[in-house]
BALOBA-1460 file (C-alpha; in Angstrom, 3 decimals):
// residues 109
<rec num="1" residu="x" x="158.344" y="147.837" z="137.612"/>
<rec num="2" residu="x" x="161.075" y="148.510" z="140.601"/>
<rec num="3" residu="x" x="163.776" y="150.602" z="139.732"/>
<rec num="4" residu="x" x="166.199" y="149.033" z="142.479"/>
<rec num="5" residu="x" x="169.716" y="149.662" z="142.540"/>
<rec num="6" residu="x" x="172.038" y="147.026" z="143.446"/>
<rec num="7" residu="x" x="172.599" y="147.959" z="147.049"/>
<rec num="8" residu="x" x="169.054" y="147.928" z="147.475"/>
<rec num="9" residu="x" x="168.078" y="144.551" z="145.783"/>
<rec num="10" residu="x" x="170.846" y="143.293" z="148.183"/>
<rec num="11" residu="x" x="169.362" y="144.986" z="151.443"/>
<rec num="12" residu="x" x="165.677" y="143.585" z="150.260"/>
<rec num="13" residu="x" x="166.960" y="139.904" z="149.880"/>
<rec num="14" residu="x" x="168.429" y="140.240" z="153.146"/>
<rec num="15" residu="x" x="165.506" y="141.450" z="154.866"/>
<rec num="16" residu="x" x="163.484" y="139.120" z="152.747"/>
<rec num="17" residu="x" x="165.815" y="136.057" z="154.325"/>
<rec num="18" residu="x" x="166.160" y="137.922" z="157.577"/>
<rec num="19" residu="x" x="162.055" y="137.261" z="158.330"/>
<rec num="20" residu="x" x="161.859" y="133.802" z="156.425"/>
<rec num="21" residu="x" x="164.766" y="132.680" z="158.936"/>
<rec num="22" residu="x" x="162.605" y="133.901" z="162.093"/>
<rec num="23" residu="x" x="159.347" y="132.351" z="160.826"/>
<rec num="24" residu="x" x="161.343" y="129.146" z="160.896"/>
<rec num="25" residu="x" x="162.318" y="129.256" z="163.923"/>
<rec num="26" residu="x" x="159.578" y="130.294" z="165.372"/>
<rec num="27" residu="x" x="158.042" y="127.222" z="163.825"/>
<rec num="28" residu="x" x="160.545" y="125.173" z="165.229"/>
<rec num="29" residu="x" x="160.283" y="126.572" z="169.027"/>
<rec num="30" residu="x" x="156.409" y="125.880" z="168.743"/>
<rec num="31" residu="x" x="156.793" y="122.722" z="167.798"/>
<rec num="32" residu="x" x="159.281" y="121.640" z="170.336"/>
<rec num="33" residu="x" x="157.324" y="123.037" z="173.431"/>
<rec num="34" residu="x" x="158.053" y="125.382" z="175.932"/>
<rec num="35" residu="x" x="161.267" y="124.324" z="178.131"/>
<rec num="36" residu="x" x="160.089" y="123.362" z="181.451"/>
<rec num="37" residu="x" x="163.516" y="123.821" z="183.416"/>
<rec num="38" residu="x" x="161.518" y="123.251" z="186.441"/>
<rec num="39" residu="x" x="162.404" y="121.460" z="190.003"/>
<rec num="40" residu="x" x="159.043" y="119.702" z="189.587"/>
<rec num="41" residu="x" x="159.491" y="116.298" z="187.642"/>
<rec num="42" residu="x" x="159.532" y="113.214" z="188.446"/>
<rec num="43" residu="x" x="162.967" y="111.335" z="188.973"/>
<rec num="44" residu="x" x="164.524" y="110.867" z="185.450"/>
<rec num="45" residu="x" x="160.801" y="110.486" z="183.640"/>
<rec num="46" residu="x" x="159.817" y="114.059" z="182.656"/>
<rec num="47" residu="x" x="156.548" y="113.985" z="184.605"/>
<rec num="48" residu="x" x="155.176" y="116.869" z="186.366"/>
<rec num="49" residu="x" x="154.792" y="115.717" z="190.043"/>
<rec num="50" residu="x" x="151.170" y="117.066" z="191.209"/>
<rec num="51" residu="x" x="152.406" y="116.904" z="194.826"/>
<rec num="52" residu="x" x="154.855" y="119.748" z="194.100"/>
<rec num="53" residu="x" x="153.956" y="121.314" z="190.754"/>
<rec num="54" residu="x" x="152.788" y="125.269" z="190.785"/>
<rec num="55" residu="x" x="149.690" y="126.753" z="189.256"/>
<rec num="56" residu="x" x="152.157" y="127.783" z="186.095"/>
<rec num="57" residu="x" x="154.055" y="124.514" z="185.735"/>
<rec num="58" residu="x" x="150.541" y="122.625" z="185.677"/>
<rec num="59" residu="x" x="149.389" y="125.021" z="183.290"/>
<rec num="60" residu="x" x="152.157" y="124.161" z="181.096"/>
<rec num="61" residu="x" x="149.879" y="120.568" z="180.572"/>
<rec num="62" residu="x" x="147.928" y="120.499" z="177.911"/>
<rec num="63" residu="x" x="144.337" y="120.373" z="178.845"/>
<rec num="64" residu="x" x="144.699" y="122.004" z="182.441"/>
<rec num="65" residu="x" x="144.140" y="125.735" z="182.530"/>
<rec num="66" residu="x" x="144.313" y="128.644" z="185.474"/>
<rec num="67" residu="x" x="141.211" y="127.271" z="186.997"/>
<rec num="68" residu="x" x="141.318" y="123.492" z="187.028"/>
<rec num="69" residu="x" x="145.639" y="124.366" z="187.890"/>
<rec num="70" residu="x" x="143.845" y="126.084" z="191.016"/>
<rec num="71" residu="x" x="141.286" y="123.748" z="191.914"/>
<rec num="72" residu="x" x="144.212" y="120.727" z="191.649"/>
<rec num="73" residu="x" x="146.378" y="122.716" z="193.778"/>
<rec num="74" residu="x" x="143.609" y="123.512" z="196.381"/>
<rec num="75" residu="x" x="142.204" y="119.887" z="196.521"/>
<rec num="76" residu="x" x="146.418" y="119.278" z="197.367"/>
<rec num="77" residu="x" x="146.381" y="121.443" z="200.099"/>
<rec num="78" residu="x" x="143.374" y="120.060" z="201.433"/>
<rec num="79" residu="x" x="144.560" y="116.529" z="201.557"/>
<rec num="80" residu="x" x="147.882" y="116.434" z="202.208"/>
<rec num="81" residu="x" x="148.778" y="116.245" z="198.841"/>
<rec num="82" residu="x" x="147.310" y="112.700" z="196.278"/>
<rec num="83" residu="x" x="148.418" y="109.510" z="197.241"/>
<rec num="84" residu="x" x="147.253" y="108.497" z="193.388"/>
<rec num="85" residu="x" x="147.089" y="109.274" z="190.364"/>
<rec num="86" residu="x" x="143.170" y="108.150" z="190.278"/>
<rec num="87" residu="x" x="142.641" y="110.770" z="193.135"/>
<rec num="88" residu="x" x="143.071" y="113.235" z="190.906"/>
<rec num="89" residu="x" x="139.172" y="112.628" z="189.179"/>
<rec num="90" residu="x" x="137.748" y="113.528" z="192.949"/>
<rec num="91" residu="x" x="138.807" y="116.930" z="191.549"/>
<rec num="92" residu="x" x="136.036" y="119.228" z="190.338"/>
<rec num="93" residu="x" x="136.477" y="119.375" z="186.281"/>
<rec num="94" residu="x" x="138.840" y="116.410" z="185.295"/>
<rec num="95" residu="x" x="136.124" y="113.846" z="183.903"/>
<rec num="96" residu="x" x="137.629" y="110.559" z="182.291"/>
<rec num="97" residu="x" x="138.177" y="112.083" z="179.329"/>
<rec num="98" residu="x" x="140.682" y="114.712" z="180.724"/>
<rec num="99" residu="x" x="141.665" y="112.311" z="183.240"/>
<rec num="100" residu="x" x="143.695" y="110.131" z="180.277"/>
<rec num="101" residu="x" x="144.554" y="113.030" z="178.335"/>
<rec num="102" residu="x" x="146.614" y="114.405" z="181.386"/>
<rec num="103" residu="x" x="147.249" y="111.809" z="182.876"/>
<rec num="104" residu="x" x="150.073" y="110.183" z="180.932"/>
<rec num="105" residu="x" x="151.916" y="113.845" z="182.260"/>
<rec num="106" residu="x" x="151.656" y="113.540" z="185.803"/>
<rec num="107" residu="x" x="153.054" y="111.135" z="188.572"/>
<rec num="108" residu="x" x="152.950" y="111.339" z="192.437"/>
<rec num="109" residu="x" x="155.840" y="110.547" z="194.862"/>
């Protein structure tokens, strides 16, 4: 069918192992989550402290978008920051539901 010379069966595999490498890892970089290198956790735990998090950082949570990152941020500002977790459902858009989906990502200090 393919009349490939050597040289060219040779560049095709290594294309061909070239793409299934970077398919790979790009499986592997989903999977381990974006790197949150941030100045925003909580001491030693890996929580996102709402008190000091940005509108990208919260983002970063699954199950908090721009506008709910926005409204958190503004209902901070407001307040003088949370003083609980639980203050967090005063906030327009986190219901119970998203309240223990996030919730396990988040601290206060």
């Amino acid at each position: 069918m393919f009349d490939l010379t050597e040289d060219e069966r040779k560049v095709l595999f290594f294309l061909s192992a070239v793409f299934l490498f970077g398919i790979a890892l790009s499986f592997i970089l989903k999977q381990a989550g974006p790197a949150k290198a941030y100045g925003n956790f909580s001491a030693g735990v890996g929580k996102v402290n709402v008190n000091k998090a940005d509108k990208k950082l919260l983002m970063s949570i699954s199950g908090i978008g721009e506008k709910l990152a926005l409204r958190i941020i503004e209902y901070r500002d407001r307040n003088d920051g949370f003083d609980s977790l639980e203050e967090l459902k005063e906030v327009k858009g986190i219901t119970e539901l998203r309240f223990s989906k996030i919730s396990g990502c988040l601290s206060v200090e």
